[in-house]
N, C-alpha and C positions, 0 to 999 in steps of 0.2 A: 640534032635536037636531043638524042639520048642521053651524048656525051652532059650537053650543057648541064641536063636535069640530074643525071649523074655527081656532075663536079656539083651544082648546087647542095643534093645532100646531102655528100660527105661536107661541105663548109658547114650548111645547119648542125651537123653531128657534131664537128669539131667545136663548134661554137657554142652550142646545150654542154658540153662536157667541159670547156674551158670554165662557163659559168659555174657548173655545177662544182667544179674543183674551189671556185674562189669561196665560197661556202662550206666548205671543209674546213671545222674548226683546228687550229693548230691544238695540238698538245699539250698540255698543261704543265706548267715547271713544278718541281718537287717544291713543297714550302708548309711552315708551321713543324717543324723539327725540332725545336727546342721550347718544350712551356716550361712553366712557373707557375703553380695554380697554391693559391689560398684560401683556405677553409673549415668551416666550422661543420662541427658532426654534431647530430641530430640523434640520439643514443636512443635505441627500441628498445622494447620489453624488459624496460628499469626497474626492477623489484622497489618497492614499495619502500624498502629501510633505508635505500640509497639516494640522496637529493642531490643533483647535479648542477652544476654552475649552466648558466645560459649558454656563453659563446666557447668552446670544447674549439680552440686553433688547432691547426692544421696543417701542414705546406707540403707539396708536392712537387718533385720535377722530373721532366721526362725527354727524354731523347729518342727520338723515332724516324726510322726511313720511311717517307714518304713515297708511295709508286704507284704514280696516275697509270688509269685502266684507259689503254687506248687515247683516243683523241675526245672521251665524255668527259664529263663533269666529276667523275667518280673518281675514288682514288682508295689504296690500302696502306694503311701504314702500322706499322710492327718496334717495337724496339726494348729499352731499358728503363726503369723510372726506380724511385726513391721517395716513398711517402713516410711523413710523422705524423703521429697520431697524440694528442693530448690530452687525457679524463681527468676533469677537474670534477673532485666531489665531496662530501661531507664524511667520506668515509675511507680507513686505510686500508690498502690491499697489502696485507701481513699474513705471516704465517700460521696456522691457526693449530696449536699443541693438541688440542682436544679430537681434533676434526682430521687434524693428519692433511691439511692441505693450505693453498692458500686460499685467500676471501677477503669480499671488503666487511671489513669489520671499522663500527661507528668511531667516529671521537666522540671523546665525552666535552657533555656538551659545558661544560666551566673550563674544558681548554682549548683556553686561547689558539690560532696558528696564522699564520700566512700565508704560507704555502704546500698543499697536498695534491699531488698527480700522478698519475700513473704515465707513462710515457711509452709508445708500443711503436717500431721503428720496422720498416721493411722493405724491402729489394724485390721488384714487381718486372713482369713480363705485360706492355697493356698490346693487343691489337685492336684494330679500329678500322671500319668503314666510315670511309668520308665522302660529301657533299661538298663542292664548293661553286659561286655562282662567278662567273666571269663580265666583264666590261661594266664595271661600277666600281665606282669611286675606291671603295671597300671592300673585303671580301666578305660575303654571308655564308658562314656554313652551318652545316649539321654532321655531328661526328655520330656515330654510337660505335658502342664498342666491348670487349670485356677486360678483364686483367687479373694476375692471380699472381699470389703475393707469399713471401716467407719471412717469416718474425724473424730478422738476423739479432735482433737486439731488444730489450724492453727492462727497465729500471723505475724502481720508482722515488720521490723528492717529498720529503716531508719536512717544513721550516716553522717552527710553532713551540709551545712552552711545554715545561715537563715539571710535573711539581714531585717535592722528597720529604718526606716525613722523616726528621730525627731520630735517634734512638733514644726513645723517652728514658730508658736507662741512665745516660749521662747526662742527664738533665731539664730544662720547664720541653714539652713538645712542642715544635714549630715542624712549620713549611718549608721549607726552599725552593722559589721557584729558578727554571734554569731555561736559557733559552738552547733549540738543537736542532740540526740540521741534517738529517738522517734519508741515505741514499742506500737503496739494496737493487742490486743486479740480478743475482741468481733467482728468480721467479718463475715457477711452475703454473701449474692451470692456466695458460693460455697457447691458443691453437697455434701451432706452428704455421701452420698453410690456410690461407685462406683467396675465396675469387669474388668479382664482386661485376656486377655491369656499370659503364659509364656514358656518360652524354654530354657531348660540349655544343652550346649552341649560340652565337653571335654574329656579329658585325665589326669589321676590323680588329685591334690587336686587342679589345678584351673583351671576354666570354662567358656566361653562364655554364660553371660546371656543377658538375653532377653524380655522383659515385653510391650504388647501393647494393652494400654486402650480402653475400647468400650464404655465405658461414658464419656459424658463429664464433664469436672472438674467444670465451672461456670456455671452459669444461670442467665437470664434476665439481663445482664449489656453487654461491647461491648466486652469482651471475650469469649464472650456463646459456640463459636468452639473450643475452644483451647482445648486438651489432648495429654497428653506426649507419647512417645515410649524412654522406658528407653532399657540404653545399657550401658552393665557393665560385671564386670568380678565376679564371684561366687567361694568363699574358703571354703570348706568340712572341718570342722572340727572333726568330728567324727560322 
């Protein structure tokens, strides 16, 4: 009888633990490695002289190793990304002779233009704690995360009219107006490095993102407060 109750045991044990293994969630496959996120920045502590256009585009892309922690839900992901940044405003960011720097400085308001932006380009490092929900149709996640970034580039695009008074010396004075298209690269006063936290949060391949800087983007000229809180929406490509 020992034996019997014996062998009974170990079969209950073997068979609680058979069970208990079939419940062991498998591993999670790497995925969400390659976005595309588009957005519009939301510009802080805009001095007062500067009026800014509504939707300030955006576009970001990222490339990230994905590395599920164990057999949870949880995952880390690391990598490389490329965001542009686009300030559209009522005022040019030029060189200022007086001031010894650069600044936005207004257009006047009888000239005409088209096109005025500042344009600030950077090479970012983002890492990221991730969430994701399993056996639904879709995936749900919640990313947060942070990323920190180096200005490789920033230029600015000015397309608008420029008017020229004669030399009333050779004769009656007049205007000329002239249309121009004026691009400068070499631009000072803004921060080389900057970091910022981020937050993706959705249901299958598009995503509420989320991006809000803790540096500020200029120095020593009259935007020295301004940094963006970008908001946009984030597409998973694989």
């Amino acid at each position: 009888m020992k034996h019997h109750k014996t062998i009974t045991i170990l079969f209950a044990i073997i068979c609680m633990a058979t069970d208990a293994n079939a419940f062991v969630p498998e591993r999670m496959h790497p995925t969400d490695r390659f976005m595309i996120t588009v957005f519009s920045d939301i510009w802080q502590d805009v001095p007062e002289t500067i009026d800014l256009r509504t939707i300030q585009r955006g576009v970001s892309i990222s490339a990230l190793q994905d590395m599920p922690l164990g057999r949870t839900n949880l995952s880390v992901a690391a990598g490389l990304a490329f965001s542009s940044h686009n300030l559209y405003s009522d005022n040019r960011y030029i060189f200022s002779l007086n001031l010894n720097q650069f600044r936005f400085v207004p257009i006047e308001p009888d000239h005409d233009y088209d096109k005025n932006k500042l344009s600030m380009n950077y090479l970012e490092v983002p890492v990221q704690l991730r969430f994701r929900t399993r056996n639904l149709p879709s995936t749900l996640r919640f990313y947060a995360g942070v990323k920190a970034g180096y200005l490789f580039h920033a230029h600015t695009k000015f397309v608008g009219k420029e008017y020229y008074d004669n030399d009333a010396d050779t004769g009656p004075p007049f205007v000329t107006e002239r249309t121009i298209k004026v691009k400068e690269h070499k631009l000072d006063n803004i921060n080389k490095y900057r970091i910022g936290l981020t937050g993706t949060i959705g249901y299958g391949a598009v995503n509420l993102h989320l991006y809000y800087q803790l540096t500020e983007t200029f120095n020593n000229n009259n935007a020295s407060g301004m940094y963006p809180l970008s908001v946009g929406v984030s597409f998973m490509i694989f």
